[in-house]
C-alpha positions as CSV (number, residue, x, y, z in Angstrom):
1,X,8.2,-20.3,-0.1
2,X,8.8,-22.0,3.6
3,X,5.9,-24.3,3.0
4,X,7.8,-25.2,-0.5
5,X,10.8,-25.4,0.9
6,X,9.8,-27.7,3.8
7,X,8.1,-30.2,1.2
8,X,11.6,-30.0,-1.0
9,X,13.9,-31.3,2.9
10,X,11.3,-33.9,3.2
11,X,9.7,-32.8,6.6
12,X,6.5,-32.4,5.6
13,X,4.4,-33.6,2.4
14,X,1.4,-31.6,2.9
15,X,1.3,-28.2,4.1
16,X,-1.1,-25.0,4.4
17,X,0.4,-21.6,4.1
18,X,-1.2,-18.1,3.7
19,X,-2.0,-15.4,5.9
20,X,-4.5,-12.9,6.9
21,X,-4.3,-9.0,8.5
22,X,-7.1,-7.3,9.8
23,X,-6.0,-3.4,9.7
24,X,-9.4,-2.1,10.8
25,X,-8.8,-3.7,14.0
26,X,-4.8,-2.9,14.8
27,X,-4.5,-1.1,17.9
28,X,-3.4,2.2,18.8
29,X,-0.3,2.3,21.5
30,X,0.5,3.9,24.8
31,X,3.8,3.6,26.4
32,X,3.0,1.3,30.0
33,X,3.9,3.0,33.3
34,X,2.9,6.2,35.1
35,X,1.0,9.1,33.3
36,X,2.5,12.0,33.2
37,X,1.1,15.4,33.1
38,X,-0.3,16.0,29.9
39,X,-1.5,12.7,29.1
40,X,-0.7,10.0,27.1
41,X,0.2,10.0,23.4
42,X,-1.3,7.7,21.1
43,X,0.7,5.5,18.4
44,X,-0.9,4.0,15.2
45,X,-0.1,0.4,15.0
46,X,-0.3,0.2,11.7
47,X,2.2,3.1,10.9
48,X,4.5,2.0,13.8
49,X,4.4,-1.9,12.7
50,X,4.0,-2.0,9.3
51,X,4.9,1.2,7.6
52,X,7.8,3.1,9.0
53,X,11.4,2.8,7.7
54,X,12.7,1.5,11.0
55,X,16.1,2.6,9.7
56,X,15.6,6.1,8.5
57,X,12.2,6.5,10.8
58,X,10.2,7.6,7.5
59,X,7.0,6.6,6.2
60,X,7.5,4.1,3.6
61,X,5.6,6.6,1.2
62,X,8.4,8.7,1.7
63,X,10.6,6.0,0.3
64,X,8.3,5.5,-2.8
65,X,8.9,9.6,-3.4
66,X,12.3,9.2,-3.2
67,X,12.3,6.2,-5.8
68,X,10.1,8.5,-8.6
69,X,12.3,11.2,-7.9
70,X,15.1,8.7,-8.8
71,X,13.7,7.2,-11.8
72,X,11.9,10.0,-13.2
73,X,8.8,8.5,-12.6
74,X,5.8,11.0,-12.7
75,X,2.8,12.1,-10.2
76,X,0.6,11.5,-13.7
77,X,2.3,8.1,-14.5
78,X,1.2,6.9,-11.2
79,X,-2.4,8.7,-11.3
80,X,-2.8,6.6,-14.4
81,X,-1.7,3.8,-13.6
82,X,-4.0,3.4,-10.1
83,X,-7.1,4.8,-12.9
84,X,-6.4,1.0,-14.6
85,X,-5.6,-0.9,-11.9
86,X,-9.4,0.5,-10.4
87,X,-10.8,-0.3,-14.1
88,X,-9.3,-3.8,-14.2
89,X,-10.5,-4.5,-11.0
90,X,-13.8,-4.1,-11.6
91,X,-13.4,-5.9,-15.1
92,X,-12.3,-9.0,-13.2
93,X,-15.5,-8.6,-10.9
94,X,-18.1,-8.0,-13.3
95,X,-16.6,-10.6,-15.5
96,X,-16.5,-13.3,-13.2
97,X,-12.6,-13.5,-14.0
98,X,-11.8,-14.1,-10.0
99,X,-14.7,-16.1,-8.8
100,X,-13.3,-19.1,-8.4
101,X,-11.0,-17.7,-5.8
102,X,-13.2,-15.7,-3.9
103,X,-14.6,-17.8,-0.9
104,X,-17.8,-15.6,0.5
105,X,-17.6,-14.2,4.4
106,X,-20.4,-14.8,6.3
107,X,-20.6,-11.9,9.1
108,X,-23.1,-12.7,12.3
109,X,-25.5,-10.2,13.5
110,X,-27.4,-9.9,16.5
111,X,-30.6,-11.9,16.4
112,X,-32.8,-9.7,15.2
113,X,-31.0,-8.6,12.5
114,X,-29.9,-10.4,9.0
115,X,-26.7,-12.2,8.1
116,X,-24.0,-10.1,6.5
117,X,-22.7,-12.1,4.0
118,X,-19.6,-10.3,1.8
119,X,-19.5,-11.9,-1.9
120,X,-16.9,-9.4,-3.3
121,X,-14.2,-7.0,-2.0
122,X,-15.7,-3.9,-1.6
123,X,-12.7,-1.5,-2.1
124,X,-12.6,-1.5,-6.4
125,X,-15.7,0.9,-5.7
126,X,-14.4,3.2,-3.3
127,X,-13.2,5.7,-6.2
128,X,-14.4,8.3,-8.1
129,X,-12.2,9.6,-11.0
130,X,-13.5,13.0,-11.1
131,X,-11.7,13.9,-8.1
132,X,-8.7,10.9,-8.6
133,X,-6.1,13.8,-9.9
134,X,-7.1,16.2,-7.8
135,X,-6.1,14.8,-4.8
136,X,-3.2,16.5,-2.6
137,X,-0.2,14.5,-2.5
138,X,0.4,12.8,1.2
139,X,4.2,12.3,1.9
140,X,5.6,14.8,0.5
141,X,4.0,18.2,0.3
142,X,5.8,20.4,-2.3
143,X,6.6,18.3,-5.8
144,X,5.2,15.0,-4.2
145,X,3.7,12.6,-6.2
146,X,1.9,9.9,-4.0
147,X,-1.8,10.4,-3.3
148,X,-4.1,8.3,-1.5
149,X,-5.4,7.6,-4.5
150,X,-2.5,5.9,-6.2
151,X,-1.2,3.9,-3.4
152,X,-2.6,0.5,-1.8
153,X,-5.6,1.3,0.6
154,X,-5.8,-0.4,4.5
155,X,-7.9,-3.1,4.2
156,X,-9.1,-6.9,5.5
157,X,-8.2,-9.8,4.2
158,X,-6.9,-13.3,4.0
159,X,-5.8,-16.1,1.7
160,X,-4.4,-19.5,1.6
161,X,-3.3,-22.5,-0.3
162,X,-2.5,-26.3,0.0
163,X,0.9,-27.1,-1.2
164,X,1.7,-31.2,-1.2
165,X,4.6,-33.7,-2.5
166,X,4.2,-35.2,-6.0
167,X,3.9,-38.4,-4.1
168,X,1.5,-36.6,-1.7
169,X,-0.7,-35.5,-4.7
170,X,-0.7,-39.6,-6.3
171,X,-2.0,-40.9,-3.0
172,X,-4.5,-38.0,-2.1
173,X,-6.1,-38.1,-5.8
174,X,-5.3,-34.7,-5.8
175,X,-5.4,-32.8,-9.3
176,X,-3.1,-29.6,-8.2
177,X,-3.6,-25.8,-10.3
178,X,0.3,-25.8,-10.7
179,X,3.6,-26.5,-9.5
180,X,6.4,-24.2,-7.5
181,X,9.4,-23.7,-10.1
182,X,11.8,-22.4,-8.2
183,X,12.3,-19.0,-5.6
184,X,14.5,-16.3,-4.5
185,X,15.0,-13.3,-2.3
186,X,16.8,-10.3,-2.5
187,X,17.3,-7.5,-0.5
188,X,18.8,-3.6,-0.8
189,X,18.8,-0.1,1.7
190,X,15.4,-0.2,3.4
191,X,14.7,3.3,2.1
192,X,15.1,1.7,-1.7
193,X,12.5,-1.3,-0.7
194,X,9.9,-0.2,-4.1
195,X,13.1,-1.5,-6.9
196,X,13.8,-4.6,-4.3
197,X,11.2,-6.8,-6.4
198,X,13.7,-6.1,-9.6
199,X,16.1,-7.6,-7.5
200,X,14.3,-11.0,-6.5
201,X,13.4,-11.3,-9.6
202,X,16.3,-11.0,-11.4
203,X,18.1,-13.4,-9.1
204,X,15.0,-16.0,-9.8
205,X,15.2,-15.7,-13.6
206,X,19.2,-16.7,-13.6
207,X,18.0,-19.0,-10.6
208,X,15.6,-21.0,-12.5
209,X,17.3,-20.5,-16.0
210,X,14.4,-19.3,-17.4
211,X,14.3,-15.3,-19.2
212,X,11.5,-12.9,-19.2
213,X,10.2,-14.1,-22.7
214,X,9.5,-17.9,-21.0
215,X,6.9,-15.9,-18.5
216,X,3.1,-15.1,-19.6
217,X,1.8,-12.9,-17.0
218,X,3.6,-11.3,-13.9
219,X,2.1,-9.9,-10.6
220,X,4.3,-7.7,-9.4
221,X,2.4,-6.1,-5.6
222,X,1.1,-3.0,-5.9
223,X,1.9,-1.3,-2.2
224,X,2.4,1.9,-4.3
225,X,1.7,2.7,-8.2
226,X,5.0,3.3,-8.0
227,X,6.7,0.3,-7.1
228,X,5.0,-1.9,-10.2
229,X,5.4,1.3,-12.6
230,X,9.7,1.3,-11.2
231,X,9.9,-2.5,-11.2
232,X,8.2,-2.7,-14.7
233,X,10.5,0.2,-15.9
234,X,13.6,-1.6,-14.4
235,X,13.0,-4.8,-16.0
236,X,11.7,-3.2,-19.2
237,X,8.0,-5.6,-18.6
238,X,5.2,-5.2,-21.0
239,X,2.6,-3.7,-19.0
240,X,-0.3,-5.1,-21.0
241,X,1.2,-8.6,-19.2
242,X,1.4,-7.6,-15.6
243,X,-1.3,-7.5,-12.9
244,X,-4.3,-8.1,-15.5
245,X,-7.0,-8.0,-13.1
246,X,-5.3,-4.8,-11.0
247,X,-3.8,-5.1,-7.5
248,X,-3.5,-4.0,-4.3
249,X,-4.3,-0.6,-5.2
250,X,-8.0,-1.2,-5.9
251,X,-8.1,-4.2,-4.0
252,X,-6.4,-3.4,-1.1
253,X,-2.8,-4.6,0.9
254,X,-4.3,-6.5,4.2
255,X,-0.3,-6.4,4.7
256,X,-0.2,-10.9,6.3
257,X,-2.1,-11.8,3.0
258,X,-1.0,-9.8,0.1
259,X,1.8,-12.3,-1.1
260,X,-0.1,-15.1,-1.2
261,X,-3.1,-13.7,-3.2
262,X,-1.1,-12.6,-6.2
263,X,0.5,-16.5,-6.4
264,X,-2.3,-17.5,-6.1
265,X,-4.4,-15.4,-8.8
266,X,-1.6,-16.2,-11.1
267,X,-2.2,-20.1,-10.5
268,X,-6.3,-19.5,-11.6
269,X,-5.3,-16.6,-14.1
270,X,-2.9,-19.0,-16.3
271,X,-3.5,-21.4,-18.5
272,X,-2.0,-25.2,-18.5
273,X,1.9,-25.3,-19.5
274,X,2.1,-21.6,-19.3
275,X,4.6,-19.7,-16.6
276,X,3.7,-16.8,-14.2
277,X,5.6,-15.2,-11.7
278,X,5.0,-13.1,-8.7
279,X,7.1,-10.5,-6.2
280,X,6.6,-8.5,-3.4
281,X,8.4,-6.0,-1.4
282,X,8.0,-6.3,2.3
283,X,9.1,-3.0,3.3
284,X,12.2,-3.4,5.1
285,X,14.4,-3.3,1.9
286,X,13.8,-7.0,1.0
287,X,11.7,-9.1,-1.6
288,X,10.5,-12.6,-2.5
289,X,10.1,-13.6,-5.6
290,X,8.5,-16.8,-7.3
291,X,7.5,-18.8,-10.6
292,X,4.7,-21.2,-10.9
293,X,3.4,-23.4,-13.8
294,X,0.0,-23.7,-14.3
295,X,-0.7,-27.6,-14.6
């Protein structure tokens, strides 16, 4: 949306935007100065920087409890809906549905060893579904309904795109996927951050004077089962047209990169003349929202 929006001013005509997080390799903390008695404590960076409620100091899975206690929305609901997110997932795999937008990681190794080389994202077969309902719920002990199983997994990860000028495109000889339509953000209490995509999107729909009939598939970011099974229950979606190929729940939520894969996979998903559009939370009570065209 910056890149887009810097194009639009007419600073820059061609720009690269995306991101990348590497959670297995985000610190642990200790506070600098002397140590006291008793040691030092340890802080998880990723809890402390990316997953804390700065506001109400909880655990953002605490915040998705509190939203399917509001809503009504079930422990089973969102058991079932991270069972088809897994399924479609590996669909998308073994149908070759996402290889054009998988770029293959080569990983050195000491000499004597052979190079790693990563073709696919690993996590869609980290489950077993035997065990999927039987898990113990994480947040919230007594009545709690979010699992490890139905919420996004820590993860690796990155993903970018080229966005250019129409001009830019004519004089590159560049054939682009799809065009920007418009964008919005919205924003609401931090500790109500899972609905905040209803929000942005919402706000982009009267935006862009466009209605949810004029859109062919949404990708709405799966942090928590939850938060596409609220956002989909808010906005009344049809859920046979929303994340097709699964999400971050079976792929994983490398938190840098997330937003940019699902625009992305909307841009190689559609086909010519037809509209997606994509939203994500980011935690803190806010969300982006946008609408591409597949060209």
């Amino acid at each position: 949306m910056m890149a887009s929006q810097s194009l639009m001013c007419g600073h820059q005509d061609v720009m690269v935007a995306g991101g990348m997080e590497s959670m297995s390799n985000v610190p642990f903390y200790m506070n600098r100065g002397e140590t006291k008695y008793g040691g030092v404590n340890l802080q998880d960076g990723i809890v402390s920087d990316g997953l804390t409620d700065v506001y109400n100091r909880i655990h953002m899975g605490n915040c998705a409890e509190n939203t399917a206690k509001k809503l009504g929305i079930s422990r089973e609901q969102q058991d079932q809906y991270a069972i088809n997110s897994y399924k479609k997932s590996a669909e998308a795999y073994l149908s070759g549905a996402i290889s054009e937008e998988l770029v293959h990681v080569k990983i050195p190794q000491k000499k004597a060893q052979t190079e790693i080389i990563l073709t696919e994202d690993e996590e869609y077969k980290r489950v077993n579904f035997d065990k999927f309902m039987k898990l113990n719920t994480v947040f919230q002990k007594e009545n709690g309904t979010v699992t490890a199983g139905n919420a996004s997994t820590i993860n690796d990860g990155g993903a970018a795109c080229v966005l250019m000028t129409a001009q830019a495109a004519n004089r590159l000889n560049v054939k682009p996927l799809g065009r920007v339509v418009a964008f919005a953000d919205a924003a609401t209490d931090p500790i109500d951050f899972p609905v905040a995509p209803s929000l942005a999107i919402e706000k982009l729909l009267k935006l862009s004077g466009l209605t949810k009939d004029d859109i062919t598939l949404w990708e709405i970011h799966e942090a928590f089962s939850l938060v596409a099974l609220a956002n989909m229950k808010l906005l009344e979606l049809d859920p046979s047209k929303v994340n097709v190929h699964g999400g971050a729940v079976s792929l994983g939520h490398p938190i840098g990169m997330s937003a940019t894969r699902i625009v992305q996979h909307l841009l190689y998903t559609l086909k010519p003349g037809q509209k997606g559009l994509a939203a994500v939370c980011n935690g803190g009570g806010g969300a982006s929202s946008i609408i591409v065209e597949k060209l």
